[in-house]
One Martini backbone bead per residue (centre of mass of N, CA, C, O) as a GRO file, in nm:
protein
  109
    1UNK     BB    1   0.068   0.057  -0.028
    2UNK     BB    2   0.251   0.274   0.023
    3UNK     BB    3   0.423   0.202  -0.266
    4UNK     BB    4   0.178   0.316  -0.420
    5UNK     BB    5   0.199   0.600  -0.305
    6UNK     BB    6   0.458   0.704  -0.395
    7UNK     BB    7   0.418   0.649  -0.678
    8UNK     BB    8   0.183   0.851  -0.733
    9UNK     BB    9   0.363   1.115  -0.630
   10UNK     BB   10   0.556   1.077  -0.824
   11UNK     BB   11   0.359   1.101  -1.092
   12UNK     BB   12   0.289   1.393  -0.995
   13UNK     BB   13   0.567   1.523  -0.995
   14UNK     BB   14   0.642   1.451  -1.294
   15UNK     BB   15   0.415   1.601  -1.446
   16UNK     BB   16   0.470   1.851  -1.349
   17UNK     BB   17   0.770   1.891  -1.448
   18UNK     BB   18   0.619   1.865  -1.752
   19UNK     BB   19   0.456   2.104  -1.744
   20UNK     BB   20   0.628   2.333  -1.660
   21UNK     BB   21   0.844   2.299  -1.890
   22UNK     BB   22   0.652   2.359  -2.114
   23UNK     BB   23   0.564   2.619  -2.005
   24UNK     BB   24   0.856   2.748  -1.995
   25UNK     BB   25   0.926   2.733  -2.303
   26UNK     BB   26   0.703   2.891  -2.435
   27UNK     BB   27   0.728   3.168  -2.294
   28UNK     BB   28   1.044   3.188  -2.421
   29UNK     BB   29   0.977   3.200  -2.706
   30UNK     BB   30   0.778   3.407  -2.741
   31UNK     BB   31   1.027   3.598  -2.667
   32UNK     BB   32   1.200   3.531  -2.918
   33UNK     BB   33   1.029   3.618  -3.131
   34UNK     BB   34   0.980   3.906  -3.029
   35UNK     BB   35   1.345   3.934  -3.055
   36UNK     BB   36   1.476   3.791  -3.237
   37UNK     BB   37   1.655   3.552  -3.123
   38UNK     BB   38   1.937   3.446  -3.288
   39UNK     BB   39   1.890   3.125  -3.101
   40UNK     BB   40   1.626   3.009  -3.118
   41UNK     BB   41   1.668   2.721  -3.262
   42UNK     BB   42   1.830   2.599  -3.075
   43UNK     BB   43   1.689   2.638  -2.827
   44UNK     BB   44   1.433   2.474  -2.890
   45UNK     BB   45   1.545   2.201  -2.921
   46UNK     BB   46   1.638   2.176  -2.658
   47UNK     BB   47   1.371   2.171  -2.553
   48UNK     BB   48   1.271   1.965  -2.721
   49UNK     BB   49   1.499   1.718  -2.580
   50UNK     BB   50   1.431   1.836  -2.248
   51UNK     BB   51   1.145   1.704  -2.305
   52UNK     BB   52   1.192   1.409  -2.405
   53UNK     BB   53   1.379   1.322  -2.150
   54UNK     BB   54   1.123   1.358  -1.916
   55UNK     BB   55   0.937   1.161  -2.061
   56UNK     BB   56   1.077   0.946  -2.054
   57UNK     BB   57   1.136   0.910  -1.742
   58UNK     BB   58   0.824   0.905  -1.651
   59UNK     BB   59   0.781   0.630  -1.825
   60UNK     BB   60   0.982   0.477  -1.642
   61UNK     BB   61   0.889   0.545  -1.335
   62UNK     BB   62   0.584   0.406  -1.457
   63UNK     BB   63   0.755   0.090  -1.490
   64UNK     BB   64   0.989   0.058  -1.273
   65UNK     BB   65   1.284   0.174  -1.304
   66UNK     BB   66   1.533   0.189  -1.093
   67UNK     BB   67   1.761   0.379  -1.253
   68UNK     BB   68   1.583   0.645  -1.294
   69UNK     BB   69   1.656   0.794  -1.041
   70UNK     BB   70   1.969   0.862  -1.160
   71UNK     BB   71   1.889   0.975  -1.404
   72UNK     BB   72   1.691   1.202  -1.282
   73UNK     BB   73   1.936   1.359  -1.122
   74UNK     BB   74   2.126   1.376  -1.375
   75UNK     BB   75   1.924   1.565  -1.586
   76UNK     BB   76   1.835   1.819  -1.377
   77UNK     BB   77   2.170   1.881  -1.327
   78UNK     BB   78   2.228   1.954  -1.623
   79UNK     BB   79   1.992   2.166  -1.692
   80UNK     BB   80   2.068   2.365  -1.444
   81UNK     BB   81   2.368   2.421  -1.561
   82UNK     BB   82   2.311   2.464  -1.887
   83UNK     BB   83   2.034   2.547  -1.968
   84UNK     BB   84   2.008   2.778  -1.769
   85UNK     BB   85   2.298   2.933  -1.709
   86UNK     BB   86   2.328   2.973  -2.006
   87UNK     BB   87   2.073   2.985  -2.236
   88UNK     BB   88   1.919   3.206  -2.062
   89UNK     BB   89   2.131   3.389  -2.018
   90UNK     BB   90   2.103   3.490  -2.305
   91UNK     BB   91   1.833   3.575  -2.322
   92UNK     BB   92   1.789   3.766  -2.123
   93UNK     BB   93   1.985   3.974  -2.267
   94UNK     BB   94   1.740   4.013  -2.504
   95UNK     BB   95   1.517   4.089  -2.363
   96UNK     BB   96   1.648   4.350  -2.211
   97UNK     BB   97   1.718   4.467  -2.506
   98UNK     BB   98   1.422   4.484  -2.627
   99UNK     BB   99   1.301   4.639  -2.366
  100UNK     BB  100   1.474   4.905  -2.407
  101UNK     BB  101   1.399   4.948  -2.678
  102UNK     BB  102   1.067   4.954  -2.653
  103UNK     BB  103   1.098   5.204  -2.450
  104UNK     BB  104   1.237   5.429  -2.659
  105UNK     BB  105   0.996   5.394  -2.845
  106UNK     BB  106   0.824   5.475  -2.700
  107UNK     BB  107   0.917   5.741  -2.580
  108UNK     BB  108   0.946   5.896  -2.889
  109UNK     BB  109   0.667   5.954  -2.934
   0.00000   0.00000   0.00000
């Protein structure tokens, strides 16, 4: 019994991390486009490899395969280390590179 309620516990953790991951892509994305993202099209791919592997991830402990577990907290502490760190921070500076555009283009008229 309890065994059963854990696993629930993981499968609806593991579905939120896929859903917010998601919500937060998509975000991201739409970001890009408004600033025409100079790197977005990698940037999108890796979102697209980075769901595919939480996918995988969540199938594979819906499966109750014992190994999933050392794989998912090595998936989500490289995605923090690259992808975070990395990715974003690049992203960040084209946003607020192009919110200080968008905000000198209101001021003058």
């Amino acid at each position: 019994m309890l065994h059963n309620t854990l696993g629930q516990t993981e499968n609806r953790l593991l579905d939120e991390l896929v859903r917010l991951a998601a919500q937060n892509f998509r975000a991201e994305e739409e970001w890009m486009r408004r600033c025409r993202y100079e790197h977005a099209e990698v940037h999108i791919e890796s979102h697209a490899h980075l769901l595919n592997e939480l996918l995988e991830l969540r199938d594979g402990l819906f499966k109750r395969h014992e190994h999933v577990n050392r794989k998912a907290v090595a998936f989500v502490r490289r995605w923090l280390e690259s992808h975070l760190a990395e990715s974003d921070r690049d992203l960040a500076r084209a946003v607020r590179l192009h919110l200080i555009e968008e905000t000198a283009s209101a001021q003058a008229l």
